[in-house]
C-alpha positions as CSV (number, residue, x, y, z in Angstrom):
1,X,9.9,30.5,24.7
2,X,10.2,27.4,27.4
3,X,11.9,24.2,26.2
4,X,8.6,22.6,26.2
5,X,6.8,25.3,23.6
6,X,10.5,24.8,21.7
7,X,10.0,20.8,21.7
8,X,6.0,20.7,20.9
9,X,6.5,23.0,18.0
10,X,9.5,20.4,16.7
11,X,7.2,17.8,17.1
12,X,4.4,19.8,15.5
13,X,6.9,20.5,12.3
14,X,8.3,16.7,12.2
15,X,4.8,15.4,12.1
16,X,4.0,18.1,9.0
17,X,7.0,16.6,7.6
18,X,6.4,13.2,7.5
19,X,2.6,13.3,6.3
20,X,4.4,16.0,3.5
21,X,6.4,12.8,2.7
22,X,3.5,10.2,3.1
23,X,1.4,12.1,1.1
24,X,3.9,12.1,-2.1
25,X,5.3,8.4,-1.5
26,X,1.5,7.7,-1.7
27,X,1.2,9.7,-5.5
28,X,4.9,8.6,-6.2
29,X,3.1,4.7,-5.9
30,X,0.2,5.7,-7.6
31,X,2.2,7.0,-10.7
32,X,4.8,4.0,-10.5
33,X,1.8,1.2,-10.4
34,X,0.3,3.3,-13.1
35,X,2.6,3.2,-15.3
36,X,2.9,-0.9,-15.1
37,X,-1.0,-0.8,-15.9
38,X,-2.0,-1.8,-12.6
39,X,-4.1,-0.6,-10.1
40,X,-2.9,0.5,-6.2
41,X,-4.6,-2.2,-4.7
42,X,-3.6,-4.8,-7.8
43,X,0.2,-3.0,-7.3
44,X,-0.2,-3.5,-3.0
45,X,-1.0,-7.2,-3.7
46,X,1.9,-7.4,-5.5
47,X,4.3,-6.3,-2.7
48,X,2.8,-8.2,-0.4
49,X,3.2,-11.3,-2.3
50,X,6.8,-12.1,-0.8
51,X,5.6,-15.6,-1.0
52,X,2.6,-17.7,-1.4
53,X,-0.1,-17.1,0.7
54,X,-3.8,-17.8,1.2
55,X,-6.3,-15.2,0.3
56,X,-7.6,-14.7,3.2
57,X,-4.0,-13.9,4.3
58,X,-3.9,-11.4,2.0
59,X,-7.1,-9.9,2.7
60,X,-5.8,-9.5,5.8
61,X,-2.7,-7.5,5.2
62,X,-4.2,-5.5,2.5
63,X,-7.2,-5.0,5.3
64,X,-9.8,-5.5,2.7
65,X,-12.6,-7.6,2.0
66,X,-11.8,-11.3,1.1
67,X,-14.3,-11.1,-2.0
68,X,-12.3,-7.9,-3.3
69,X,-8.9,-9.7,-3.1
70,X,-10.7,-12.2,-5.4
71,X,-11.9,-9.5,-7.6
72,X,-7.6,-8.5,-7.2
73,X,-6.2,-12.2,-7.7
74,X,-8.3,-12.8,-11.0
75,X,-7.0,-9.2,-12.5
76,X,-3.3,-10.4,-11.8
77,X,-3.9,-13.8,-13.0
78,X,-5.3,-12.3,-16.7
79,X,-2.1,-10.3,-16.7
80,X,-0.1,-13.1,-15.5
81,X,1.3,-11.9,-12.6
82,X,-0.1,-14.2,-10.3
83,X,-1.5,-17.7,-10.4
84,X,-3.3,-19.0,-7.7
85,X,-2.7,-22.4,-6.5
86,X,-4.6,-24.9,-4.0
């Protein structure tokens, strides 16, 4: 086998790896937000919120529609995890 057959197949198995590893951070989320009572986009909000931001900001990171984060920002605020503010 030539070093580059040797290198493409430890690329092929690294990149199996790491979707392996995406795949159960991803249910490992799910199950965590889950478990607080809140949804994985209400839970991705969440993280995101570092700090006060607009909306639209937050659309924008959560690459979503700016009426869902609306839809996301009055679920938080009933559960008083967010407020928003002008």
């Amino acid at each position: 086998m030539s070093r580059r057959e040797d290198r493409v197949r430890e690329a092929y198995e690294l990149s199996r790896m790491l979707v392996a590893v995406t795949d159960e951070a991803k249910s490992d989320f799910t199950r965590i937000a889950a478990s607080f009572g809140l949804s994985v986009p209400m839970a991705r909000a969440l993280v995101s919120l570092e700090q006060p931001c607009p909306m639209s900001e937050l659309a924008d990171q959560l690459a979503c529609d700016r009426s869902y984060v609306t839809s996301i920002a009055d679920h938080l605020e009933q559960q008083d995890l967010a407020e928003r503010a002008p």
